[in-house]
C-alpha positions as CSV (number, residue, x, y, z in Angstrom):
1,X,81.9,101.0,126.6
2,X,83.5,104.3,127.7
3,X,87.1,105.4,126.8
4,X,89.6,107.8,126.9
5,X,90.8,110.2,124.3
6,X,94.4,109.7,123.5
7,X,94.9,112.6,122.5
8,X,94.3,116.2,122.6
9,X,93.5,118.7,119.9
10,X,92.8,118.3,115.6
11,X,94.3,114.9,114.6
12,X,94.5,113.5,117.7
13,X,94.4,109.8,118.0
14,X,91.0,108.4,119.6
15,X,90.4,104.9,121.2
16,X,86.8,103.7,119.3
17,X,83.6,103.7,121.8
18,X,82.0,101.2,119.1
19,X,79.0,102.7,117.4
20,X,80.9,103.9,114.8
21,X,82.7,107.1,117.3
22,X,86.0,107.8,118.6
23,X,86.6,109.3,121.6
24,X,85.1,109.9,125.0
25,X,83.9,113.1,124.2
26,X,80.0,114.8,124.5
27,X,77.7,115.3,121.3
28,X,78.2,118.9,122.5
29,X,82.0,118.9,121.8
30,X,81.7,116.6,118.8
31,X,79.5,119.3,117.1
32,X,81.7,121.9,118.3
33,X,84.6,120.4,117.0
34,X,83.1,119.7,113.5
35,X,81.9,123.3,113.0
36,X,85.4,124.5,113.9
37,X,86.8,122.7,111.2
38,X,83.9,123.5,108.8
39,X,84.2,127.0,109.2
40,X,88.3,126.7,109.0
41,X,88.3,124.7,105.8
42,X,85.8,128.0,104.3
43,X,87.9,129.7,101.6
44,X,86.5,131.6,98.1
45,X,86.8,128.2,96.3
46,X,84.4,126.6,98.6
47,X,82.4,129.5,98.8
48,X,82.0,130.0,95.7
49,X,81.4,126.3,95.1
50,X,78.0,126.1,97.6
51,X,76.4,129.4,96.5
52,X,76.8,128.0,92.8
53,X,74.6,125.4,93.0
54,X,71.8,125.6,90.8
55,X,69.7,122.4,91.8
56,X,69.6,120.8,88.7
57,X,70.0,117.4,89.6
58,X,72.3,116.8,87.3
59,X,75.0,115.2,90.1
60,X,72.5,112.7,90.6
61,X,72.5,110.8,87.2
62,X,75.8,110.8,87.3
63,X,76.4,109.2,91.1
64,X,76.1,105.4,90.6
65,X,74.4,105.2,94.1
66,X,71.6,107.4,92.5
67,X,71.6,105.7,89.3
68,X,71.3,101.9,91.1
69,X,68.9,103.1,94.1
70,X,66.9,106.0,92.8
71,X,66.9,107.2,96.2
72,X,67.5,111.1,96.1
73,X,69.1,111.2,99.6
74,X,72.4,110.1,97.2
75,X,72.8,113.3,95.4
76,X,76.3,113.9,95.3
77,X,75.5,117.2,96.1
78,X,73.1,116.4,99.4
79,X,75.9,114.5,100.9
80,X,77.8,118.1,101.8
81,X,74.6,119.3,103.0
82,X,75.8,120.2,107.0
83,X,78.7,122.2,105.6
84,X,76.2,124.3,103.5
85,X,73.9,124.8,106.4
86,X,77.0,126.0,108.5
87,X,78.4,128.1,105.7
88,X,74.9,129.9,104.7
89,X,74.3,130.2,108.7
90,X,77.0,131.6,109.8
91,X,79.2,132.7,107.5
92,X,77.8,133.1,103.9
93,X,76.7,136.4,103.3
94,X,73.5,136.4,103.7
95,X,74.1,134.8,107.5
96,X,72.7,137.3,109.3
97,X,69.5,136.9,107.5
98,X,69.3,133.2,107.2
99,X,70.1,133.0,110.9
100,X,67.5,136.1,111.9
101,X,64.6,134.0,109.7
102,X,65.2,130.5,110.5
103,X,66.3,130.1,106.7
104,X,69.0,127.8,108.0
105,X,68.8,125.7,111.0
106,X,71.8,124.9,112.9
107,X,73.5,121.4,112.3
108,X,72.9,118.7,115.0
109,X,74.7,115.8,116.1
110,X,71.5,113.7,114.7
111,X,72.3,114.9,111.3
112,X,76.2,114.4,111.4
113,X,75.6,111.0,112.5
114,X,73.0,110.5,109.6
115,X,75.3,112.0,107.4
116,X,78.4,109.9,107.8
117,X,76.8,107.2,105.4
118,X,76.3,109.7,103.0
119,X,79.5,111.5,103.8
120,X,81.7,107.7,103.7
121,X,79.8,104.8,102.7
122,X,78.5,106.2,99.8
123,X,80.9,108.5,98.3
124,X,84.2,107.0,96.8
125,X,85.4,110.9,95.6
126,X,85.2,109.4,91.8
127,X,84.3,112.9,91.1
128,X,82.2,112.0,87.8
129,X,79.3,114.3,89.8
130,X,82.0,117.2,89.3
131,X,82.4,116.1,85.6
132,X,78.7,117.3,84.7
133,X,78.3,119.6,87.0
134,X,77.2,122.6,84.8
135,X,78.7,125.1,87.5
136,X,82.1,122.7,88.0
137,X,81.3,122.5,91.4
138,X,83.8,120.0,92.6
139,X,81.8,117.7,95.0
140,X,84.6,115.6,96.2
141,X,86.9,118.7,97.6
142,X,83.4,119.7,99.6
143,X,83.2,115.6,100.8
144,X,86.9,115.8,102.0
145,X,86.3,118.9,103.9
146,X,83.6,117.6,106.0
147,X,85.3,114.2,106.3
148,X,87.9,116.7,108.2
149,X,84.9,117.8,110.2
150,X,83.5,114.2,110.9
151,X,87.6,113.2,112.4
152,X,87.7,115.9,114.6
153,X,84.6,115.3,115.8
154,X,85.1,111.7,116.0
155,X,82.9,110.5,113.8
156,X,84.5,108.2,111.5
157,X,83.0,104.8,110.5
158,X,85.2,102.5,112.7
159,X,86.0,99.8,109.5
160,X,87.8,102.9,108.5
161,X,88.9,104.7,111.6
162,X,90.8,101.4,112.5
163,X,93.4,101.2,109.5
164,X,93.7,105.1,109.3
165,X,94.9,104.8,112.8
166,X,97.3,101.9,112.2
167,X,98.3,104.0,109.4
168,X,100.1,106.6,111.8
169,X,101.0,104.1,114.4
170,X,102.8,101.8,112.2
171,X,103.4,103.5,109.1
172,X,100.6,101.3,106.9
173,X,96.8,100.7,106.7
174,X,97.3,96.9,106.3
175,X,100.5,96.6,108.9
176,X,102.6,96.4,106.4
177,X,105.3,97.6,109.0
178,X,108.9,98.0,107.6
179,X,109.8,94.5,108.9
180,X,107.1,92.8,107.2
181,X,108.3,95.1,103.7
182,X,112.2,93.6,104.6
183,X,110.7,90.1,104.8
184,X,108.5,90.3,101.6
185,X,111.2,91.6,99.5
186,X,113.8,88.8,100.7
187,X,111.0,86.5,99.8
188,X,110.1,87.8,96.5
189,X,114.0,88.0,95.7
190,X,114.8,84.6,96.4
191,X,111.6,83.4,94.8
192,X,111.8,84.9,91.9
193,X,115.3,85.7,91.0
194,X,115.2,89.2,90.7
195,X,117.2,92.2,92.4
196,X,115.0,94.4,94.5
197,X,117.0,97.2,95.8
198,X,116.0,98.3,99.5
199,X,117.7,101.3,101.1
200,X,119.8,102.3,99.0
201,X,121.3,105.8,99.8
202,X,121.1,107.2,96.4
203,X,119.0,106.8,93.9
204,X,117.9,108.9,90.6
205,X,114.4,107.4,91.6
206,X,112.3,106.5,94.6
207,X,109.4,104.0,94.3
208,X,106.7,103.5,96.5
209,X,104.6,100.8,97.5
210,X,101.1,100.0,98.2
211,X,100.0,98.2,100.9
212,X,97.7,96.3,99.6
213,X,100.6,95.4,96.6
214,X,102.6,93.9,100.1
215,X,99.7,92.3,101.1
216,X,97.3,91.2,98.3
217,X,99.6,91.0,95.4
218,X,102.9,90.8,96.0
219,X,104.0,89.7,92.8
220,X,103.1,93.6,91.2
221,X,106.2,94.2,93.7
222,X,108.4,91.8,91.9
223,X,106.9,93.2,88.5
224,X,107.9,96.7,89.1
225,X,111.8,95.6,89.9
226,X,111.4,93.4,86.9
227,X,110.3,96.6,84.8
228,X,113.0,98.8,86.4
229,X,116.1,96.6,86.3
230,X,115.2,96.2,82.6
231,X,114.9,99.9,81.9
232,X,118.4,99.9,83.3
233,X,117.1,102.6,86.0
234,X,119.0,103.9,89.1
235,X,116.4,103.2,91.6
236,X,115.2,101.5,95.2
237,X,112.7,101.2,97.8
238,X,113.1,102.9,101.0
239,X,111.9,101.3,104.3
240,X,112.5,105.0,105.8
241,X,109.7,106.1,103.4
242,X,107.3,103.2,101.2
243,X,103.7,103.3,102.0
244,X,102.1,105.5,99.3
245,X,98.3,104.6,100.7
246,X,96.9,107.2,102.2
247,X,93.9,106.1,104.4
248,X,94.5,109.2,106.7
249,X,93.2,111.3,103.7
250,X,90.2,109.0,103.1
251,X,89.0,109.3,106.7
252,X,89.8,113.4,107.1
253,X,92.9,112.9,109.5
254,X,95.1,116.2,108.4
255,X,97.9,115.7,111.0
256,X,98.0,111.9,110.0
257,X,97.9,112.5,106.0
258,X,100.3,115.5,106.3
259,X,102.8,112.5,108.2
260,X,102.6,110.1,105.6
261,X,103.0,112.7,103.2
262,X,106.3,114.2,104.7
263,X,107.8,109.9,105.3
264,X,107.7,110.0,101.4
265,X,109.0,113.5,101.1
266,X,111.7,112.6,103.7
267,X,112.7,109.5,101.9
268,X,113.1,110.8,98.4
269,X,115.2,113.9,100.2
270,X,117.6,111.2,101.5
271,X,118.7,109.6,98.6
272,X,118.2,112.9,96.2
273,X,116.1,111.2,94.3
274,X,114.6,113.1,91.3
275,X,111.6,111.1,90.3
276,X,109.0,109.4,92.9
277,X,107.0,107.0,91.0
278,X,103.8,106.2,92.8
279,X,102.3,102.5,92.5
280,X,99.1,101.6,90.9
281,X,97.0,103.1,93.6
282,X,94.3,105.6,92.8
283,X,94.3,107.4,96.0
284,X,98.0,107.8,96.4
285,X,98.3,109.5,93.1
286,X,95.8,111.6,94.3
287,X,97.3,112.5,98.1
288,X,101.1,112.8,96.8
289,X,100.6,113.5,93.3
290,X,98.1,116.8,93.7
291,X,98.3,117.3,97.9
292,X,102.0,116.5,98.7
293,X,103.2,119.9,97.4
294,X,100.5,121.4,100.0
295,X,101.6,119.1,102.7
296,X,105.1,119.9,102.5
297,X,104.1,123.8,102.3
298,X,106.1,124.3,99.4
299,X,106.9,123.1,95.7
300,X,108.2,119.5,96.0
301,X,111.8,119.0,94.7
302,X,111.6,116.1,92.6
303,X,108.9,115.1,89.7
304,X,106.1,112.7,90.4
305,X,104.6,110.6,88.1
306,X,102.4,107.1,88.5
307,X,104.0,104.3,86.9
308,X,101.6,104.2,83.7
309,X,103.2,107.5,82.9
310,X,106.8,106.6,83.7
311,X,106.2,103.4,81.7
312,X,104.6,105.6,78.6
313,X,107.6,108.0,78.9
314,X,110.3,104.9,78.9
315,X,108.1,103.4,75.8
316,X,108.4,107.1,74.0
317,X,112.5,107.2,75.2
318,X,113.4,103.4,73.5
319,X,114.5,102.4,76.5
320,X,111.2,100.2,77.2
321,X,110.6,97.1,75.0
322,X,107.6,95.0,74.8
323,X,106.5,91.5,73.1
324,X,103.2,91.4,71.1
325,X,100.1,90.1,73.1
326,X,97.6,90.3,70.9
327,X,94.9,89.4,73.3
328,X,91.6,91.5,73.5
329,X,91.7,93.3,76.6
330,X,89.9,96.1,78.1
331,X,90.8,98.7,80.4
332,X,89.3,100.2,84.0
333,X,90.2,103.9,84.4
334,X,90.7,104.2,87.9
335,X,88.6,107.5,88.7
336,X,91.9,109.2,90.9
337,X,94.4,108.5,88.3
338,X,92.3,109.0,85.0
339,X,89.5,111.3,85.5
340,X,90.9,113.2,88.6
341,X,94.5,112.7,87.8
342,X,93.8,113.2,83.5
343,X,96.2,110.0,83.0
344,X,94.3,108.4,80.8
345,X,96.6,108.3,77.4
346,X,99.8,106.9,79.2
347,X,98.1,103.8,79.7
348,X,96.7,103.4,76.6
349,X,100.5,103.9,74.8
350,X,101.2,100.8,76.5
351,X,98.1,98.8,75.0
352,X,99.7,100.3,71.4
353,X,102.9,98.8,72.2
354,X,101.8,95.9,73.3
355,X,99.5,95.4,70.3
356,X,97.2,94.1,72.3
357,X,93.0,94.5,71.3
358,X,92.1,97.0,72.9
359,X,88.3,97.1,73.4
360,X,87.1,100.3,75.1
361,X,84.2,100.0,77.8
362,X,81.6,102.7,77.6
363,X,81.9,105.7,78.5
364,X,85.3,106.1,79.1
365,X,87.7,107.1,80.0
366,X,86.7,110.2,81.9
367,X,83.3,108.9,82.0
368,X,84.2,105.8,83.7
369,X,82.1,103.8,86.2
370,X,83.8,103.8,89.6
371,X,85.0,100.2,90.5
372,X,82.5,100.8,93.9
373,X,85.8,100.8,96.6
374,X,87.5,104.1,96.5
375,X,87.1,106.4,99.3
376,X,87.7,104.1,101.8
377,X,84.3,102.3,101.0
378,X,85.9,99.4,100.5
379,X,86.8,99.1,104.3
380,X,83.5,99.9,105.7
381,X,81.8,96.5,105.8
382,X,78.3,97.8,106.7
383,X,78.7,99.2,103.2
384,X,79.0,96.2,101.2
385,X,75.2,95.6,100.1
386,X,75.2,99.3,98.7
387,X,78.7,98.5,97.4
388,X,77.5,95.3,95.6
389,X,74.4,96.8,94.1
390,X,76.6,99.6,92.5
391,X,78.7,97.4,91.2
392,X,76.5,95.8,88.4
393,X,77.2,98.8,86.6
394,X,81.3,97.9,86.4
395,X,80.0,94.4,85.8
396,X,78.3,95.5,82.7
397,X,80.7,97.9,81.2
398,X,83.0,95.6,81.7
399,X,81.0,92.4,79.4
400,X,79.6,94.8,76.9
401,X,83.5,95.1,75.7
402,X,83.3,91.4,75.2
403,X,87.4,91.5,76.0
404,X,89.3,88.2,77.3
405,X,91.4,90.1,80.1
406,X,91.0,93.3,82.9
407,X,93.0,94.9,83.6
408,X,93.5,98.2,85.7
409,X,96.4,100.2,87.1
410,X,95.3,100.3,90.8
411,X,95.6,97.5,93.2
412,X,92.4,99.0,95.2
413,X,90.0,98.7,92.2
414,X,91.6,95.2,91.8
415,X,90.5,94.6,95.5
416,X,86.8,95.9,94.6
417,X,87.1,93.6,91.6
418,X,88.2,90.5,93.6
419,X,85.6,91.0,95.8
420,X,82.9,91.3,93.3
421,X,84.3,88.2,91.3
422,X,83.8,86.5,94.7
423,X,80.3,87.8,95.5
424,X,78.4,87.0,92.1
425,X,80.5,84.3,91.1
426,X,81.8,86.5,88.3
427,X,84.7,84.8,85.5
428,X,86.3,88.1,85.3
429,X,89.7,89.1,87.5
430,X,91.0,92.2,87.3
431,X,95.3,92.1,85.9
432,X,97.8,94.3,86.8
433,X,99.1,96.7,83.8
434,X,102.4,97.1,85.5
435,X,102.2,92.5,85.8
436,X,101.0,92.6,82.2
437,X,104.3,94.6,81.2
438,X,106.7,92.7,82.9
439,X,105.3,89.3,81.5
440,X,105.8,91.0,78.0
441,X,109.2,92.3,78.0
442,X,111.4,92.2,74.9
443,X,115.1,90.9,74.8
444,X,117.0,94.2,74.9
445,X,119.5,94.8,72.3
């Protein structure tokens, strides 16, 4: 069917045509839009990141769509291809050449199109490619900077395109609106008998919310206040500024991830908060954590930390106390947090205190298998066979520990897991760390 762009200019919000495109506009302006932003998103790092490349094919052992399909088109380092071609054609240095030869072809519309499976479906930014990469080429960065290209060009897998635009017309992925965040909160309150502070004007800490935690599993909500009231910590949710997922990121929406950023910025401004502690979400560690200060164009004013590390630092301060569950357990490094975020001993402090039997899956945890849903894969439905087939590799890391409970500290891998429990008919669900905590918490004296 036709439609009408909604919008004009970068960012601007497209009704979907179906077919996996957004907008009314010609393949013409659809690849002029995505060079634009190709060539905008050019700087030395980049550069110096695609004439590095040495071909060794070492990416693709690592890629767990490589390793489960043996198909070569999955080589982390293929899926950037188009913004190679348009750097080495027109503005590497050696452009005049390539161009005057033929060396490089320019980019079609045929090969963006081809190349949003590669760029989406089959790319959850675990960056484990980067972690071998003998140059240190960082694959993911390349992947987000097309995925810019692929937005403004509207050419975003519509599975995804859908909750990244509810995202900025509602404030969450899921429509986990601020009314829906009042009501859960009343719920879990009177439910549970527990004081969850909303609003508050000031606060020494602001903690965010996924939506998927509103959603999926809102008992992590009622487990965070249950941590936090025990800590004895000045802090609240604000329905001014909650949402920490950031699905804009995922699909290449600047304007909308730069938004989401600044309600979260805004929020913590308001009640001069000096800590924001992001949920156990992999993806909002990595939007706020590492890309809020360049959202907000200058160094943030408060600390950030996810709530492993503020739990490890409370453990370290006294002001934490845990039980003893002695239960063998093993843990899932979510890839943003641990290997691209490098909290990977925070959690593990916890296990200590807990006393718990810890039984380490291999390798890990920088080496981790993905779970199989970061990225925004988990959205993209036409996905799921390639998703499923990848994830017998999770599946196997996970019972070669021979541990009694999962558990992982973000509520999207927990999604992945759920799904894949459901799919093979697997005994394993994957637990909350920040759940596991509050179910453990000592008598304070």
């Amino acid at each position: 069917m036709n439609t009408t762009t909604l919008g004009a200019g970068p960012g601007a919000a497209r009704a979907p045509v179906g077919d996996n495109k957004q907008g009314s506009l010609s393949d013409a302006e659809r690849l002029d839009r995505a060079m634009t932003s190709f060539l905008r998103d050019f700087n030395t790092t980049s550069a110096l990141y695609l004439e590095a490349c040495v071909h060794c094919g070492q990416c693709a052992e690592a890629c767990q769509y490589y390793v489960q399909t043996g198909d070569p088109k999955y080589t982390p380092i293929w899926k950037v291809e188009p913004i190679k071609q348009a750097y080495k054609r027109l503005t590497g240095p050696l452009a005049p050449l390539y161009r005057l030869f033929g060396l490089k072809k320019a980019v079609t519309i045929e090969e963006l199109e081809q190349w949003q499976e590669l760029l989406y479906d089959s790319c959850t930014l675990c960056g484990r490619c980067t972690l071998v990469c003998p140059m240190g080429i960082d694959i993911p960065s390349l992947v987000l900077a097309a995925r810019h290209g692929m937005q403004e060009a509207g050419l975003v897998p519509d599975d995804l395109w859908g909750p990244t635009e509810r995202a900025r017309r509602e404030g969450s992925p899921l429509g986990a609106t601020k009314q829906v965040l009042k009501e859960r909160i009343a719920w879990l309150t009177d439910d549970n008998n527990v004081t969850i502070p909303l609003d508050r004007e000031q606060a020494d800490i602001l903690v965010t919310i996924s939506s998927v935690e509103i959603m999926k599993y809102p008992q992590s909500i009622t487990a965070m206040a249950r941590v936090m009231n025990h800590i004895g910590a000045s802090w609240t949710f604000r329905s001014d500024g909650y949402e920490a997922t950031n699905f804009n990121m995922l699909s290449g929406d600047r304007t909308g991830q730069r938004e989401a950023t600044m309600r979260l910025i805004n929020a913590a401004l308001a009640i001069n908060a000096k800590t924001v502690i992001l949920p156990e979400c992999g993806h909002a560690y990595q939007a706020f954590r590492w890309a809020g200060a360049t959202m907000y164009g200058r160094p943030l004013p408060f600390r950030v930390v996810h709530i492993s590390e503020y739990l490890a630092e409370e453990l370290r301060a006294g002001r934490l106390s845990l039980k003893s569950d002695a239960r063998s357990m093993t843990f899932h490094d979510p890839c943003q947090i641990a290997r691209r975020g490098g909290v990977t001993e925070a959690p593990r402090e916890i296990f200590r205190a807990l006393g718990a039997d810890l039984r380490e899956m291999g390798p890990t945890p920088a080496g981790n298998w993905c779970c199989g849903g970061g990225g925004g894969v988990i959205t993209i439905h036409r996905a799921d066979s390639l998703r499923h087939r990848v994830f017998h590799l999770k599946m196997q890391q996970v019972e070669d520990t021979g541990a009694a409970l999962l558990v992982s500290s973000c509520s999207n891998c927990r999604l992945t897991f759920d799904d894949g429990q459901d799919f093979f008919h697997w005994d394993k669900t994957a637990h909350s760390l920040v759940e596991l905590v509050a179910d453990n918490l000592a008598e304070r004296h």
